[in-house]
Each structure stands twice: as C-alpha cells, then as structure tokens.
Rosetta silent file (secondary structure, phi, psi, omega in degrees, C-alpha in Angstrom):
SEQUENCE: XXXXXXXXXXXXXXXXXXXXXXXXXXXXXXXXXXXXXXXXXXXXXXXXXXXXXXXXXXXXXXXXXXXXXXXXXXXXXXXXXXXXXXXXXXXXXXXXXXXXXXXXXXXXXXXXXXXXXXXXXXXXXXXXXXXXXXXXXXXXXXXXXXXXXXXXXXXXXXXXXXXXXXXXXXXXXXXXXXXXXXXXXXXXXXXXXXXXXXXXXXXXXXXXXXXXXXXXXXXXXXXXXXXXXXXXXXXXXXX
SCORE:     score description
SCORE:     0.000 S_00000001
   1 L     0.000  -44.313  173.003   -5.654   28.838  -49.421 S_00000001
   2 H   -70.871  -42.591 -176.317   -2.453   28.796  -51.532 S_00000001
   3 H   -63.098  -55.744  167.102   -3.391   31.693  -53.698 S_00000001
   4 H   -23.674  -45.916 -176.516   -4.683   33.363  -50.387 S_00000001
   5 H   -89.437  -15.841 -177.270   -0.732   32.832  -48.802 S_00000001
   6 H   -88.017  -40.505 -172.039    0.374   34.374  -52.292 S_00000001
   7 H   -61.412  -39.575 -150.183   -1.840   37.738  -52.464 S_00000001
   8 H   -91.315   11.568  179.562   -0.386   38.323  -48.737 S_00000001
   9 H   -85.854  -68.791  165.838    3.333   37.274  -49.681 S_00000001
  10 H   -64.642   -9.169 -171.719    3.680   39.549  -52.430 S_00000001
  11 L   -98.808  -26.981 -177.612    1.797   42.269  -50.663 S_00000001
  12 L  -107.973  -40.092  154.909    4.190   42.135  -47.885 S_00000001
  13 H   -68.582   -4.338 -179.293    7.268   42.212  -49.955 S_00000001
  14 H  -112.331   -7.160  159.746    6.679   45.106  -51.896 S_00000001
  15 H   -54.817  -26.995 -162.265    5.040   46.581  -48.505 S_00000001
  16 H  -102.993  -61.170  169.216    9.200   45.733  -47.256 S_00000001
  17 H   -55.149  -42.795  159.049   10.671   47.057  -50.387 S_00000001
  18 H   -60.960  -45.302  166.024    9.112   49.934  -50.547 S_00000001
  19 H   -46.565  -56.166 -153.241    9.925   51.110  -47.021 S_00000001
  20 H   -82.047  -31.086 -171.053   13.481   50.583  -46.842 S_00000001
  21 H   -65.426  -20.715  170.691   13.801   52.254  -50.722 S_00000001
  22 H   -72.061  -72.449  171.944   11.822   55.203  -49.015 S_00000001
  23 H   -17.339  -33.010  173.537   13.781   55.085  -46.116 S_00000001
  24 H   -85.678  -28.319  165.244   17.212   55.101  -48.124 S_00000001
  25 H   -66.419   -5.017  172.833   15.879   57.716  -49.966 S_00000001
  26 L    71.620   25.707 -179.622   15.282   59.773  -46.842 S_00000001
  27 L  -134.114   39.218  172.246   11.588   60.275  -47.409 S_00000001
  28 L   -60.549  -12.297  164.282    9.779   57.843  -45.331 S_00000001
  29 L  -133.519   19.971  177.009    7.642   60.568  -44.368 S_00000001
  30 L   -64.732  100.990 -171.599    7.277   62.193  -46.884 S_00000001
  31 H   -77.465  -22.104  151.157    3.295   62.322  -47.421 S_00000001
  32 H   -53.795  -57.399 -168.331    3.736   62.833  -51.565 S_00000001
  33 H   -87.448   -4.566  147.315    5.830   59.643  -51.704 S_00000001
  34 H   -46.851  -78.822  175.294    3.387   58.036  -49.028 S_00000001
  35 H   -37.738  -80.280  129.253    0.633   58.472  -51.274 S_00000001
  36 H    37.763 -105.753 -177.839    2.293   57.304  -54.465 S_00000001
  37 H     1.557  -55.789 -171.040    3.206   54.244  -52.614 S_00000001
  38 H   -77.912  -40.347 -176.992   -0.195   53.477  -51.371 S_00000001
  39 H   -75.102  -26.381  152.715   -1.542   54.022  -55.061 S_00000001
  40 H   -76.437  -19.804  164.919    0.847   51.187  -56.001 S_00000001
  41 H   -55.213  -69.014  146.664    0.011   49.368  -53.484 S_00000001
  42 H   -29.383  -48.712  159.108   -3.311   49.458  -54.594 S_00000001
  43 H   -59.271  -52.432 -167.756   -3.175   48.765  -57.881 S_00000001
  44 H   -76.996  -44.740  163.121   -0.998   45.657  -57.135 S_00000001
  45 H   -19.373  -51.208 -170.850   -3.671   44.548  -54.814 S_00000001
  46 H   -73.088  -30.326  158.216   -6.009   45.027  -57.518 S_00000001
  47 H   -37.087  -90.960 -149.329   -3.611   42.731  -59.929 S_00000001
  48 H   -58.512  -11.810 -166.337   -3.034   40.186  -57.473 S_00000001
  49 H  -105.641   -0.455 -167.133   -6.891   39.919  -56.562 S_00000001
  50 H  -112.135  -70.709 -156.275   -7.380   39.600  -60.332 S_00000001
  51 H  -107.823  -16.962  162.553   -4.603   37.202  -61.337 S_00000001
  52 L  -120.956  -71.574  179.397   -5.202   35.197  -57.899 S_00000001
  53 L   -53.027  -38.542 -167.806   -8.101   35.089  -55.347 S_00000001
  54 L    43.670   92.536  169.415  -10.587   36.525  -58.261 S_00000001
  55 L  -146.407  134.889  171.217  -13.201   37.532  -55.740 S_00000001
  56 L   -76.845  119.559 -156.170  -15.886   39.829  -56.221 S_00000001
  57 L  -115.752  135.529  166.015  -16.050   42.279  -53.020 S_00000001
  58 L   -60.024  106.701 -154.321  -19.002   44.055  -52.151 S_00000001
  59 L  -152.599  110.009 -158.517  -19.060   47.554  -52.593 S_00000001
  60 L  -142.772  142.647 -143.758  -21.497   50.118  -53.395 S_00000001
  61 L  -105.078  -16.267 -163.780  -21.619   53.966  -53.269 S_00000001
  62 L   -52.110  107.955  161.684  -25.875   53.744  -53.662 S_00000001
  63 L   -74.081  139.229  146.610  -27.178   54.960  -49.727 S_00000001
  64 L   -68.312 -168.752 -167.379  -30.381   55.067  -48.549 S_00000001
  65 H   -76.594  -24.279  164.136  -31.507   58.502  -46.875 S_00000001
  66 H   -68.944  -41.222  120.755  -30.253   57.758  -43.465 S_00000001
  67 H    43.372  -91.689 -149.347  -27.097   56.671  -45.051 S_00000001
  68 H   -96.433   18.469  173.688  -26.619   59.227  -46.549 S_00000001
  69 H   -99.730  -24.708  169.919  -27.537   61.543  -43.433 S_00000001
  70 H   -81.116  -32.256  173.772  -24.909   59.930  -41.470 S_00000001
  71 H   -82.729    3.683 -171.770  -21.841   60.204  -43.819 S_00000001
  72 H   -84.757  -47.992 -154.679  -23.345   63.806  -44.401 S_00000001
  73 H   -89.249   -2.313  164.461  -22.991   64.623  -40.476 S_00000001
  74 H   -45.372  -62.620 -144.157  -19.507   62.336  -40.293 S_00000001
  75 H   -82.382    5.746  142.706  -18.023   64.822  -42.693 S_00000001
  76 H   -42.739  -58.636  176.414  -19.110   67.743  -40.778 S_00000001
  77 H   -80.611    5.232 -172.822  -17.591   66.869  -37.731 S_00000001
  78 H   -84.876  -49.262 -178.631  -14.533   65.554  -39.364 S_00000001
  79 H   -56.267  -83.219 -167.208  -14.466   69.107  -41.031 S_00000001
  80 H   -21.657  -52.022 -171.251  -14.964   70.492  -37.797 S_00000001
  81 H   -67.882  -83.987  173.912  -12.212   68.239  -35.958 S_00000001
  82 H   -48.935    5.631  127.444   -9.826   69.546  -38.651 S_00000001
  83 H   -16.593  -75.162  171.631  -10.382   72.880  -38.494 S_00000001
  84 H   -77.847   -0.419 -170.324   -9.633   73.038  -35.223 S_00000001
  85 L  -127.725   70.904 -157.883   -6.295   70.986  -35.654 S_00000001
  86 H   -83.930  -22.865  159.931   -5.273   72.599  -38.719 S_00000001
  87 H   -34.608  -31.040  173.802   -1.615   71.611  -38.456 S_00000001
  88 H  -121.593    3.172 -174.636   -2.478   68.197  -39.057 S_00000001
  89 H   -47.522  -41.776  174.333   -4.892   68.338  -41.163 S_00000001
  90 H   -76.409  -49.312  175.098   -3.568   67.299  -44.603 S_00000001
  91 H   -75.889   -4.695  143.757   -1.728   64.292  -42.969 S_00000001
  92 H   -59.138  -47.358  158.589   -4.852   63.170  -41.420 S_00000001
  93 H   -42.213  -62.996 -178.580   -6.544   63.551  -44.570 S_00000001
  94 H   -75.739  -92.395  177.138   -3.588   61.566  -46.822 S_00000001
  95 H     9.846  -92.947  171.310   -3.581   59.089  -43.876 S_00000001
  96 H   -66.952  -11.508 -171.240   -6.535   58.009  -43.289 S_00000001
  97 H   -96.514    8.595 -151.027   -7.892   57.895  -46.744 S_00000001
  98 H  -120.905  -19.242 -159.413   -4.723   56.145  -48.328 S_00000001
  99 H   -98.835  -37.948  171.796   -4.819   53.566  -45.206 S_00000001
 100 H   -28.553  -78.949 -164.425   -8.551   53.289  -45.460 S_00000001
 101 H   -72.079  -19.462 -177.190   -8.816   52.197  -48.732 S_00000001
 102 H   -94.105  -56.925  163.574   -6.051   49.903  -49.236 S_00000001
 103 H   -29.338  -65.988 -169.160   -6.558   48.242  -45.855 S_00000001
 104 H   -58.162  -47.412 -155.072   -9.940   47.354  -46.145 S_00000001
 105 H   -70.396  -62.263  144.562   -9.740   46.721  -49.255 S_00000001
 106 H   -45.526  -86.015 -155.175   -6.953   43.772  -48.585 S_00000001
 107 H   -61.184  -46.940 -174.187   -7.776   42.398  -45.282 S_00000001
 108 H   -94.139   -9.069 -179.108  -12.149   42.846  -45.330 S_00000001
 109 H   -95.198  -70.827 -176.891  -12.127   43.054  -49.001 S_00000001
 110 H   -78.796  -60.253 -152.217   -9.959   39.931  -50.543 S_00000001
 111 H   -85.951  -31.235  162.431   -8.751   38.288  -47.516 S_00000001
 112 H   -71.586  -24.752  149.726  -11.917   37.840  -45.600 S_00000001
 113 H    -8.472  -74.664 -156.824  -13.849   37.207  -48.637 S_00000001
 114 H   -72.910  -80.921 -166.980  -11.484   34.306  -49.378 S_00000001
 115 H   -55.393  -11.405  178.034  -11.667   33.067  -45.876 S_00000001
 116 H   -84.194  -23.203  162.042  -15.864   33.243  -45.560 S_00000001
 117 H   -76.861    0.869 -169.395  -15.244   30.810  -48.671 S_00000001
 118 H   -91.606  -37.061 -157.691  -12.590   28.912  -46.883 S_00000001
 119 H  -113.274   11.188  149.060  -14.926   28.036  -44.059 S_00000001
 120 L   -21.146  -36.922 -161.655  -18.763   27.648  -45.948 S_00000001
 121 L  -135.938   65.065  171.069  -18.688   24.402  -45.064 S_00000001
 122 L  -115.992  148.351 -162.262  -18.326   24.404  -41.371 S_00000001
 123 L   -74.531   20.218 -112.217  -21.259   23.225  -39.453 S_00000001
 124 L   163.479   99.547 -152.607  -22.095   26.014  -37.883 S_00000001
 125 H   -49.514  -44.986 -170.086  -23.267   30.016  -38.860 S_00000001
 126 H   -46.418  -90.961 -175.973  -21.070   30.720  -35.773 S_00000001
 127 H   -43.224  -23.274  169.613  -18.313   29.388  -36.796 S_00000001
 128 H   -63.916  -42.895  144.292  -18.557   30.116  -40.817 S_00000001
 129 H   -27.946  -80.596 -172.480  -18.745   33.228  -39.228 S_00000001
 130 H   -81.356  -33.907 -172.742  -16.028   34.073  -36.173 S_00000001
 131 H   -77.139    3.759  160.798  -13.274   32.044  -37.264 S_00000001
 132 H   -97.908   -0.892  155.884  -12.427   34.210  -40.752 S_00000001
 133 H   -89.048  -29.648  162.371  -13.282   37.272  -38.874 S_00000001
 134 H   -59.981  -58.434 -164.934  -10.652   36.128  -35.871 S_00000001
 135 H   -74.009  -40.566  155.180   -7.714   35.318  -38.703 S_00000001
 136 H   -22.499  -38.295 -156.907   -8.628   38.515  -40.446 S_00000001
 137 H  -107.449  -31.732  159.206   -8.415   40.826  -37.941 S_00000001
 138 H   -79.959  -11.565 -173.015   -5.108   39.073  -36.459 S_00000001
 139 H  -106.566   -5.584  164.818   -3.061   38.979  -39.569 S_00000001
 140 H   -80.906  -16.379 -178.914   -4.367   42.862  -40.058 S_00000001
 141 H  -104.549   -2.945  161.667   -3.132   43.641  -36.862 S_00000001
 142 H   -81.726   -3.254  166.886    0.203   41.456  -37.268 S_00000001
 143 H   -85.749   11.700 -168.044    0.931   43.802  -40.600 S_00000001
 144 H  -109.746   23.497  169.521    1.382   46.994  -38.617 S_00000001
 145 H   -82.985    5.001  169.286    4.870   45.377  -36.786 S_00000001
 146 H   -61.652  -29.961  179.395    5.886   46.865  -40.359 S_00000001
 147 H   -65.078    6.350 -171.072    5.881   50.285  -37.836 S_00000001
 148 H   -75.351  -18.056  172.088    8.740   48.749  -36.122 S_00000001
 149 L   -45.717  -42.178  170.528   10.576   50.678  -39.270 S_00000001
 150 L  -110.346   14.199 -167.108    9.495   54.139  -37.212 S_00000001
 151 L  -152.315  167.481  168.396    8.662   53.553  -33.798 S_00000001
 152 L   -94.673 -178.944  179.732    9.513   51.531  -30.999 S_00000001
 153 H   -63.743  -18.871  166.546    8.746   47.860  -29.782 S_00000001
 154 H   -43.859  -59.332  164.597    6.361   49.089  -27.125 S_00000001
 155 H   -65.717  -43.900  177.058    4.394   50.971  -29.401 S_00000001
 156 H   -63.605  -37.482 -160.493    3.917   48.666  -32.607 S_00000001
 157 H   -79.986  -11.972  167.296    3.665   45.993  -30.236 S_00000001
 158 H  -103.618    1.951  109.122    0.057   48.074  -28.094 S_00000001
 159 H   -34.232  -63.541  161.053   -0.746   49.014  -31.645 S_00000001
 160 H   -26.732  -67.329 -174.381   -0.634   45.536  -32.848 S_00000001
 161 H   -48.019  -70.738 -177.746   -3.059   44.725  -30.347 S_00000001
 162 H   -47.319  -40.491 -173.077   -5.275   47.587  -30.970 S_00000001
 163 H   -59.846  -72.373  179.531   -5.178   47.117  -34.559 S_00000001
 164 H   -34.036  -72.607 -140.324   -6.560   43.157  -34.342 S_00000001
 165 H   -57.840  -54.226 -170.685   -9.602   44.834  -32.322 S_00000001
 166 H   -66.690  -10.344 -173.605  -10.287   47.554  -34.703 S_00000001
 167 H   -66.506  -59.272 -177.496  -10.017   44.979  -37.357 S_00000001
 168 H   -60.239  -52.785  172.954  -12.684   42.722  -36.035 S_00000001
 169 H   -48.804  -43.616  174.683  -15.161   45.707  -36.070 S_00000001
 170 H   -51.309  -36.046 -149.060  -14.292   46.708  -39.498 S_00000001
 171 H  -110.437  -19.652  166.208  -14.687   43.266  -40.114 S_00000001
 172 H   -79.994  -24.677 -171.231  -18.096   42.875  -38.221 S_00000001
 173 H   -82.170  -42.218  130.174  -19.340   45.934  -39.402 S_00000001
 174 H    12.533 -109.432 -176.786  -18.467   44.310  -43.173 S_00000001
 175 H   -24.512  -55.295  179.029  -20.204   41.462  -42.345 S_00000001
 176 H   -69.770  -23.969 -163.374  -22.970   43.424  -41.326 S_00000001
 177 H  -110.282  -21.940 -161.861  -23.865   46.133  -43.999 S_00000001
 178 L    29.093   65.387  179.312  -22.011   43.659  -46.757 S_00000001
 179 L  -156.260  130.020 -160.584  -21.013   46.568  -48.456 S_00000001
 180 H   -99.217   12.869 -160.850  -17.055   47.571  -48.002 S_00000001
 181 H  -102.292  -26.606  175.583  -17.340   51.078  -48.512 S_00000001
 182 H   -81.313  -16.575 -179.612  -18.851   51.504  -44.281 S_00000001
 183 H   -76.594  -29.524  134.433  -15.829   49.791  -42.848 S_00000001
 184 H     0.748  -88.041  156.313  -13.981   52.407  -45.387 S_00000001
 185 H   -37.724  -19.085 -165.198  -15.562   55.124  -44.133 S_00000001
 186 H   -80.548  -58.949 -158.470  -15.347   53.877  -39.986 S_00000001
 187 H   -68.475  -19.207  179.207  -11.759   53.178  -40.546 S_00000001
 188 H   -95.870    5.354  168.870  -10.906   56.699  -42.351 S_00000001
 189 H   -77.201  -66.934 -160.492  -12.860   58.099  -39.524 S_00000001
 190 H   -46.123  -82.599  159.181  -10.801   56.675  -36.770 S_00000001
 191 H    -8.115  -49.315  168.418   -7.231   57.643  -38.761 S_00000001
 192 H   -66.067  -67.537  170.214   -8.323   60.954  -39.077 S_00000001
 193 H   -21.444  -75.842  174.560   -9.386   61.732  -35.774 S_00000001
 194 H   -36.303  -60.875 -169.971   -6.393   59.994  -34.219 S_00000001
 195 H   -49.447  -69.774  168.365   -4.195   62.029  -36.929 S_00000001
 196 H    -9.992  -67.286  167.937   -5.672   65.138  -36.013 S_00000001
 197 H   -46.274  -51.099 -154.101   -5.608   65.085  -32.819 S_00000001
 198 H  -148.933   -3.049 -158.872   -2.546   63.906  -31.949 S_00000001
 199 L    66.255 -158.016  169.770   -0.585   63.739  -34.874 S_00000001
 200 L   -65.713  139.400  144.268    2.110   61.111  -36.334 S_00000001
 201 L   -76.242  119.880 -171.739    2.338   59.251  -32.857 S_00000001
 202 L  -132.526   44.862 -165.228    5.982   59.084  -31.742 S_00000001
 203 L  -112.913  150.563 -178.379    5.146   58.398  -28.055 S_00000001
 204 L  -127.069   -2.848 -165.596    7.481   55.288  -26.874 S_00000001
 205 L   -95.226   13.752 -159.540    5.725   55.526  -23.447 S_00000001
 206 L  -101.792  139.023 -157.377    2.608   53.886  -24.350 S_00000001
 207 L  -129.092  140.005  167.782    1.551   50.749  -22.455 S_00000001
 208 H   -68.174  -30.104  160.832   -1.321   48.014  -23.716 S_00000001
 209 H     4.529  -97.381  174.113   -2.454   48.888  -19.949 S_00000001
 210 H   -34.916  -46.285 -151.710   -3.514   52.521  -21.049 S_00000001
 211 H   -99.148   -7.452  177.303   -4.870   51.132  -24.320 S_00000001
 212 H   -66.747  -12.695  173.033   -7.184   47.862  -22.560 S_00000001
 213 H   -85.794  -62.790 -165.474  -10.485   50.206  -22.555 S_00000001
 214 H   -35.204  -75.091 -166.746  -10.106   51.423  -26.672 S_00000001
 215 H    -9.329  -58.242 -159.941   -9.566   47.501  -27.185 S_00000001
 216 H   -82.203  -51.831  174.813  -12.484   46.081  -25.216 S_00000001
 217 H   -47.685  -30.483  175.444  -14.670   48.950  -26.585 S_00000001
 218 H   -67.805  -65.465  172.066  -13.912   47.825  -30.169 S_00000001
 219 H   -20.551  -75.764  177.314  -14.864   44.377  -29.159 S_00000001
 220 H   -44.308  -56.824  169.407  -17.979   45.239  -27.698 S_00000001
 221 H   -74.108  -17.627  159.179  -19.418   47.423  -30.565 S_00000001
 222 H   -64.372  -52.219 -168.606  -18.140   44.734  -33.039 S_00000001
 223 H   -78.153  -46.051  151.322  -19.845   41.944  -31.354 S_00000001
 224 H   -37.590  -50.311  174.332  -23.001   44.573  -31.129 S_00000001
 225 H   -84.114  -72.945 -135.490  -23.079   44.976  -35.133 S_00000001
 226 H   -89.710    9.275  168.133  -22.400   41.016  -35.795 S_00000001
 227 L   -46.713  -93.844 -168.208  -24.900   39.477  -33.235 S_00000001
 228 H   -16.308  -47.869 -142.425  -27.921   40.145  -35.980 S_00000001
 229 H   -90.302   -7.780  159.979  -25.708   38.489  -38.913 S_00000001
 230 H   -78.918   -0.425 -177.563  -25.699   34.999  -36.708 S_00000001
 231 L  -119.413  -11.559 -147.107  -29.136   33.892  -37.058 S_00000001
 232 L  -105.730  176.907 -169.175  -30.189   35.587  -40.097 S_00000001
 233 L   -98.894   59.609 -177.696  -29.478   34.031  -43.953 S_00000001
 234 L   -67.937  124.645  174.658  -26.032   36.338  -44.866 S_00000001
 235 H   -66.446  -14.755  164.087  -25.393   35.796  -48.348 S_00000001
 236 H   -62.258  -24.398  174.772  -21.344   36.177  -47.030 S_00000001
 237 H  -148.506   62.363  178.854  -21.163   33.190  -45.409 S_00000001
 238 L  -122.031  164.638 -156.307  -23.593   31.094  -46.587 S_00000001
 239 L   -74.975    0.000    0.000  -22.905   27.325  -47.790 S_00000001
C-alpha cells in the first residue's frame, strides 16, 4: 500500500510541475509539448512501476479473428469520424492516444493490479472484485481536477464524475478481457470521438444534470462486461 501511495505521489507531482512549467512557458496547449510531456510521463510511470509496485500488467497485441475484425471496423469509423471533422483531427488523434496509454496504463495497469493484490484475501469474489475497481475508478476520476488549470469548477467538477464512471468500465472491461490493450483501445475511442466532435471542451455551462444519462450508461455496460468475471475462476483476483 505504501509503495502504491508513492507511484501516485510522484506521478502527481511531476503531473503539477509540469503544468505550471508549461503554463509559464505559455504552451499549455501546445499539442508538441503535450506529447513530450505525456512520453515522460510515461516513462516515469514505467520507472516507478519498476523501482516500486513491480507488477506485471497484462497486455497483449495477439487477437483472435473477431478481435481483430472489431479493431479493424473501430478504425474505420474513427477514420470516418475524422474525416468529417478534419479540424480536429490531429488533436483528437494526439489526445486520445497520449491519454489512452498513459491512463490506463497507471490507473487499470499498476494501480488496479496492486489493489486486486491488496484485496486477494477478502472473503468474497465480489468483493476481491468491486472494491479495487470502486478506488480505481475514483482516484482516476479525482486526477482530472488537475483540469481546474484550464477550465472551470463546473466543468472539472461534471467531468470528475464522468471520468470515475468511464473508469469503472475501463476497469471492468480490464477485468474482463485481462488484457490492457481493450480498455486502451475503448478509452482512445471515446477521446477521439469526443475530440472530434466537439473539440478541446471550453463550455463552462455544463451541468452533471445534462451529463446523468453518459454516467449511468457507463455503469450499466460496465456492470454488463464484469457480471461473467464474478462467478468464474479470474486469474486477476484470485487468492
């Protein structure tokens, strides 16, 4: 647990240091020194997950053929979506893949790991189960009040929210596939889309109201993928 409060300690100061030195530097949005960033980010992840947690995260590029017929017709319509929104297209692109990979890769890669090994020896699949997918999915959606740097409290704070939800799917769908590369792919879906779409979001008007169906829907298809993984013999959370 203490190395566990250390990976996200150091992860969150140089997440805080790096913002305000972009920020002083005037290039907080700058999608070249985004990237950068992220690939340091990364790296240090991989360091700290190395030099602390040491956990081996499941990850594999091998598909079967439906697999690989689904990320086949993903990146079609992805193409497609960006196509038509060609304006945003490269920062949907650097976006989602930079947030993708380092996200999962912290919260469903080391820190839920670490927590299905925290809680092995609780009596219960359920519980070995929901509670490191609940603190997962809340301390991924308590890192994005880092957006309070660019946005207001309305929004980070119905973002927050949304964020825990999307977490727990990410983190059921994990759980489900035990392979980190589909919550990867879900979550660089979503990012893109969103990006795309809609752009950077700079809306201040946004209410969790508006945003209680996206929520509940994440819920619902998360709890849809991890039903199977409570009865069956998961090698993620077993004792």
């Amino acid at each position: 647990m203490l190395r566990l409060f250390l990976v996200v300690f150091f992860e969150l100061l140089f997440e805080l240091l790096i913002i305000n030195l972009l920020r002083w530097g005037g290039e907080y949005n700058n999608l070249v020194f985004l990237f950068l960033d992220k690939c340091l980010f990364f790296s240090l992840l991989i360091v700290l997950n190395s030099a602390l947690t040491k956990q081996k995260i499941p990850f594999s590029i091998k598909l079967n053929k439906e697999q690989q017929k689904l990320i086949f017709m993903l990146a079609i319509i992805l193409i497609a979506i960006g196509l038509m929104n060609k304006e945003n297209f490269l920062s949907a692109f650097v976006i989602g893949l930079i947030a993708s990979i380092t996200e999962e890769y912290l919260f469903r890669g080391i820190i839920l790991v670490t927590l299905f090994k925290l809680f092995r020896n609780s009596k219960s699949q359920l519980s070995r189960i929901l509670f490191p997918l609940v603190i997962s999915s809340v301390l991924f959606g308590l890192e994005h009040f880092l957006n309070l740097y660019s946005q207001s409290l309305s929004l980070t704070i119905v973002q927050v929210c949304q964020t825990m939800a999307m977490g727990f799917l990410f983190a059921c769908l994990f759980v489900r596939t035990r392979n980190l590369l589909f919550p990867i792919v879900c979550h660089f879906c979503i990012d893109f889309i969103v990006t795309a779409l809609w752009g950077i979001q700079t809306n201040n008007n946004a209410s969790l109201k508006s945003s209680g169906f996206v929520i509940i829907l994440y819920l619902i298809v998360g709890f849809a993928i991890l039903m199977p993984t409570l009865t069956d013999n998961n090698p993620l959370v077993k004792k």
